[in-house]
PyMOL commands that place a pseudoatom at each C-alpha (Angstrom):
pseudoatom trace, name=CA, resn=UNK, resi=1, chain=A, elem=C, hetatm=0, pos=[-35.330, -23.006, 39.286]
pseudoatom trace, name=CA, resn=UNK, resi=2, chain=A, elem=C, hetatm=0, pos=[-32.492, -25.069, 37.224]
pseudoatom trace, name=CA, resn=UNK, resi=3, chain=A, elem=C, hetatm=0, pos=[-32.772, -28.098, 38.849]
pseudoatom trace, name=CA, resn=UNK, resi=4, chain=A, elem=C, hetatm=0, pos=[-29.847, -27.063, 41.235]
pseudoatom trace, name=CA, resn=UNK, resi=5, chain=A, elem=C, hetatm=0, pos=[-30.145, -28.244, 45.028]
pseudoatom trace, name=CA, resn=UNK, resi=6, chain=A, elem=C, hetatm=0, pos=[-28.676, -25.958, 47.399]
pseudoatom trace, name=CA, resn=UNK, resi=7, chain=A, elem=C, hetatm=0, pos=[-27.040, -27.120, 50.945]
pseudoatom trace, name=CA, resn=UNK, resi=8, chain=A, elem=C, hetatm=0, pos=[-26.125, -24.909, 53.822]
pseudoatom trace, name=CA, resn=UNK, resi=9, chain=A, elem=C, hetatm=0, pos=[-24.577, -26.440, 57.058]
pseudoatom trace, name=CA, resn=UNK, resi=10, chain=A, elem=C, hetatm=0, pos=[-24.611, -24.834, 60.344]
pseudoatom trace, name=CA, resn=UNK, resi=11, chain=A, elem=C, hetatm=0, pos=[-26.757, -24.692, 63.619]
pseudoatom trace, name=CA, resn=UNK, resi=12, chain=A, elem=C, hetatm=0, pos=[-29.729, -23.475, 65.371]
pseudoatom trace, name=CA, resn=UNK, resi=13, chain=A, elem=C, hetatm=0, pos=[-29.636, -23.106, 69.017]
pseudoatom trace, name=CA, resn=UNK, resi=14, chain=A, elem=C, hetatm=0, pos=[-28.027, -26.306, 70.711]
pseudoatom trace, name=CA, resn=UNK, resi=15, chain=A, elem=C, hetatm=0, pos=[-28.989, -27.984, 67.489]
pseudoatom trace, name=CA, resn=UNK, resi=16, chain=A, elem=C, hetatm=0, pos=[-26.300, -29.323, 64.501]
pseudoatom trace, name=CA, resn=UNK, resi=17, chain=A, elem=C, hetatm=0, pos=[-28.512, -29.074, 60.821]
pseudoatom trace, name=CA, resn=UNK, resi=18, chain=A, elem=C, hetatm=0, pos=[-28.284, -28.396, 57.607]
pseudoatom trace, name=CA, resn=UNK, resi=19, chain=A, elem=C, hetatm=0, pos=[-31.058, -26.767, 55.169]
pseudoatom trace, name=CA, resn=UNK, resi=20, chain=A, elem=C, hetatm=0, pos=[-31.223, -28.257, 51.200]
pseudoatom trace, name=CA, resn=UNK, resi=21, chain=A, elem=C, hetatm=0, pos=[-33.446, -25.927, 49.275]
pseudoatom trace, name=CA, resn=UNK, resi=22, chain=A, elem=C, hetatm=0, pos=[-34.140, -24.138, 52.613]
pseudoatom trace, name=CA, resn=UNK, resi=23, chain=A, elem=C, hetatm=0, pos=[-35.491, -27.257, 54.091]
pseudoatom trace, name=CA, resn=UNK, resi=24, chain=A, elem=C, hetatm=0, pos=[-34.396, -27.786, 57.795]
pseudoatom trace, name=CA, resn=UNK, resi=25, chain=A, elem=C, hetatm=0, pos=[-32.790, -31.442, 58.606]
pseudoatom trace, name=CA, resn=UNK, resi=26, chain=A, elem=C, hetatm=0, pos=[-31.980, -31.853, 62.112]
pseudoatom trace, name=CA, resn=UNK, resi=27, chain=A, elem=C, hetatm=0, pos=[-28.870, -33.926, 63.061]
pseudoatom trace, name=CA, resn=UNK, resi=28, chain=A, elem=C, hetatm=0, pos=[-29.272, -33.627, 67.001]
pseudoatom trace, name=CA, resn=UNK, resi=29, chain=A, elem=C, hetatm=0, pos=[-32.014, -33.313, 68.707]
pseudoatom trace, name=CA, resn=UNK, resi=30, chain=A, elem=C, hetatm=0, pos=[-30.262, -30.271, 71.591]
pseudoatom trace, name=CA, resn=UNK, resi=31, chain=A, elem=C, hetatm=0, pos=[-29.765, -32.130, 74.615]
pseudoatom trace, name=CA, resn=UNK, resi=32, chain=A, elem=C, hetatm=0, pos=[-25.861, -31.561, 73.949]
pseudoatom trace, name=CA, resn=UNK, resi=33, chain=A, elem=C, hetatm=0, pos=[-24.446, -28.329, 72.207]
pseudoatom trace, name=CA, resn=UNK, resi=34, chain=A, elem=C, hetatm=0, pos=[-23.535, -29.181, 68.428]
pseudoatom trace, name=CA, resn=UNK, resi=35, chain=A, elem=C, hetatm=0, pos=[-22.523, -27.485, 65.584]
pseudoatom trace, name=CA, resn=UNK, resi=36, chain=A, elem=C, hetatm=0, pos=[-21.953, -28.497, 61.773]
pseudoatom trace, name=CA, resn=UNK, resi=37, chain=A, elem=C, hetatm=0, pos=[-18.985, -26.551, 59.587]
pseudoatom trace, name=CA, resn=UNK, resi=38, chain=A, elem=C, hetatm=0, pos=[-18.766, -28.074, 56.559]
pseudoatom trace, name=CA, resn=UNK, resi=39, chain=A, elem=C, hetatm=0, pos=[-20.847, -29.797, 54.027]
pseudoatom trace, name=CA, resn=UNK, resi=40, chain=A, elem=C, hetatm=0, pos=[-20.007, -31.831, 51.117]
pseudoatom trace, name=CA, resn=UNK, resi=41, chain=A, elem=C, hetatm=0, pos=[-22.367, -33.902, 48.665]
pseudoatom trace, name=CA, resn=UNK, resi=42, chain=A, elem=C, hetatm=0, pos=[-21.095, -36.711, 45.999]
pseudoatom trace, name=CA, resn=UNK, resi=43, chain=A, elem=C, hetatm=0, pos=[-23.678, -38.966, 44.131]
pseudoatom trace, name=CA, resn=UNK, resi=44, chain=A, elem=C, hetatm=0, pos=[-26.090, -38.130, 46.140]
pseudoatom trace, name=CA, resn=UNK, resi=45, chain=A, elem=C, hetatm=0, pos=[-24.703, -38.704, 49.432]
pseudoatom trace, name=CA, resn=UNK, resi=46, chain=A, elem=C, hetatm=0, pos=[-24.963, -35.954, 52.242]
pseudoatom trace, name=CA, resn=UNK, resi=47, chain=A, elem=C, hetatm=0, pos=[-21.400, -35.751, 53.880]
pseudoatom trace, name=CA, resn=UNK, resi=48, chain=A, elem=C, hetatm=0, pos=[-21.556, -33.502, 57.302]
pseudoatom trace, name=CA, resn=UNK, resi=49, chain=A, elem=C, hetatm=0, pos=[-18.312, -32.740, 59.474]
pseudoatom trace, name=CA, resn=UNK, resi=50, chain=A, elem=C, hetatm=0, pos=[-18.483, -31.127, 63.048]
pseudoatom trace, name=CA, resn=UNK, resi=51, chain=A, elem=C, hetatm=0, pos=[-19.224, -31.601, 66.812]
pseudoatom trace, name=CA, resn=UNK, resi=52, chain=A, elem=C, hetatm=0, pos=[-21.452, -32.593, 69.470]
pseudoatom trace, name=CA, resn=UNK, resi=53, chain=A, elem=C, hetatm=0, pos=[-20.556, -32.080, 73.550]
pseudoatom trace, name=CA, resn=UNK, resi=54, chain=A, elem=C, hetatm=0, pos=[-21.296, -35.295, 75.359]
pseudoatom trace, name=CA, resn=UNK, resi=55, chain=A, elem=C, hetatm=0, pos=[-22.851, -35.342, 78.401]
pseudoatom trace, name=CA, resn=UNK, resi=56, chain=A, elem=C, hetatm=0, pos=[-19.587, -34.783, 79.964]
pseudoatom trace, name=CA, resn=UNK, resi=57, chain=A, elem=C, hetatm=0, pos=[-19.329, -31.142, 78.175]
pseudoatom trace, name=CA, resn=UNK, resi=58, chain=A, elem=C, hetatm=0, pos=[-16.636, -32.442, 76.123]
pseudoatom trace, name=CA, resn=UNK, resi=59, chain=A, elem=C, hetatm=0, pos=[-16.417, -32.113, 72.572]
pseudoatom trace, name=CA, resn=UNK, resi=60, chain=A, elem=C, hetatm=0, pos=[-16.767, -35.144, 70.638]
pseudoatom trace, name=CA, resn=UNK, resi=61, chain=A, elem=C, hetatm=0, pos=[-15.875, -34.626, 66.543]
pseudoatom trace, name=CA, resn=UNK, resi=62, chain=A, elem=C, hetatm=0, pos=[-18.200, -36.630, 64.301]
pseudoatom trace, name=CA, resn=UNK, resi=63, chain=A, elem=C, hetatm=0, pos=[-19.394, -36.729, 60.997]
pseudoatom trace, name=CA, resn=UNK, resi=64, chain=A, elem=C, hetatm=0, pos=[-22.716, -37.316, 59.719]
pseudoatom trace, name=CA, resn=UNK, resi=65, chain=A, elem=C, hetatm=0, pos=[-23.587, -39.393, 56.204]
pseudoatom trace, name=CA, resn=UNK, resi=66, chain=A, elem=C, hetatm=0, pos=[-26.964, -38.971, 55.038]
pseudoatom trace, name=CA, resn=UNK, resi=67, chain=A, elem=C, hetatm=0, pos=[-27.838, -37.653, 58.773]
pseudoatom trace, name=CA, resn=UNK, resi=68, chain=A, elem=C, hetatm=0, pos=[-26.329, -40.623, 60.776]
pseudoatom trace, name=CA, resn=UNK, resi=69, chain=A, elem=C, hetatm=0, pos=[-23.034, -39.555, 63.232]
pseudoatom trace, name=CA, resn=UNK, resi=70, chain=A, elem=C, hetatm=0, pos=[-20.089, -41.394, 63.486]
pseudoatom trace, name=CA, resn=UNK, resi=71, chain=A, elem=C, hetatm=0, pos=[-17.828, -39.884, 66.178]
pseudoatom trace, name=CA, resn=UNK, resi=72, chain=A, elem=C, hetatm=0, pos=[-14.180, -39.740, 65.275]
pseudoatom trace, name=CA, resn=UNK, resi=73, chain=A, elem=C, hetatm=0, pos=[-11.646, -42.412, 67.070]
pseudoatom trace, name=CA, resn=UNK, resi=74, chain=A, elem=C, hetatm=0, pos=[-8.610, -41.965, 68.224]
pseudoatom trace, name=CA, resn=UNK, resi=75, chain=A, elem=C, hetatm=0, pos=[-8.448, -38.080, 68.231]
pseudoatom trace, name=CA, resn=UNK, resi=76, chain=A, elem=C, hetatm=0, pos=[-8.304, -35.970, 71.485]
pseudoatom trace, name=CA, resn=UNK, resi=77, chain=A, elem=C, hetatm=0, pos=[-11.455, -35.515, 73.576]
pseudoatom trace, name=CA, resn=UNK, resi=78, chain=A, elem=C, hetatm=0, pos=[-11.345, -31.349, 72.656]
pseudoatom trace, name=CA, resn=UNK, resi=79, chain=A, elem=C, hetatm=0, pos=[-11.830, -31.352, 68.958]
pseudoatom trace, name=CA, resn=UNK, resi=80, chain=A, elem=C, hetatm=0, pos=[-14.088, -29.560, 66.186]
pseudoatom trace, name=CA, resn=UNK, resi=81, chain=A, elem=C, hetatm=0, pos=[-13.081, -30.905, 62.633]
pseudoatom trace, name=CA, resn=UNK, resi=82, chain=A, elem=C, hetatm=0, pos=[-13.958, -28.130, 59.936]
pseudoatom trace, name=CA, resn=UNK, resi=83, chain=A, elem=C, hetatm=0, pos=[-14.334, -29.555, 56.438]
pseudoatom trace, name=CA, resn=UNK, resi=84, chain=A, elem=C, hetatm=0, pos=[-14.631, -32.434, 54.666]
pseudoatom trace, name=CA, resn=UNK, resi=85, chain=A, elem=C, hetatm=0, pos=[-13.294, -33.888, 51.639]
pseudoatom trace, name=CA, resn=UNK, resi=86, chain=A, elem=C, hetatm=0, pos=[-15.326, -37.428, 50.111]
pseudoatom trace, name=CA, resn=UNK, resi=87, chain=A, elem=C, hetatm=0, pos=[-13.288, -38.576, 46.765]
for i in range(1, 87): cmd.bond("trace and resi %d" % i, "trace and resi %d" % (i + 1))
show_as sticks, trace
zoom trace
């Protein structure tokens, strides 16, 4: 190996993750559906953009940095986001 990391975003199940190196990292633990679709990394940080349901069933966008959410504000209740851009 070169020294390269490798990240993949996506979801298993019920259950928003992403794999560096092929290494699993949960972001939600499946009580609510989630899904991750985009994943961007700058010095060092881990930059995730996607969704989680709330308990309601309604889709909540959020992003994740360095595996803690943040859901968006101010955006309709019905949303997915689908990439991120960190400058």
């Amino acid at each position: 190996m070169n020294g390269t990391d490798v990240y993949v975003a996506g979801y298993e199940g019920e259950v928003a993750k992403y794999w560096k190196n092929g290494v699993a990292v949960s972001l939600t633990d499946g009580t609510n559906k989630a899904q991750v679709d985009d994943i961007t990394v700058y010095n060092g940080d881990v930059y995730i953009v996607g969704f989680e349901d709330n308990s309601s069933g309604i889709r909540v966008g959020k992003y994740w940095k360095n595996g803690l959410p943040t859901n968006f504000a101010g955006i309709d209740n019905s949303n997915e986001p689908s990439a991120i851009v960190v400058k």
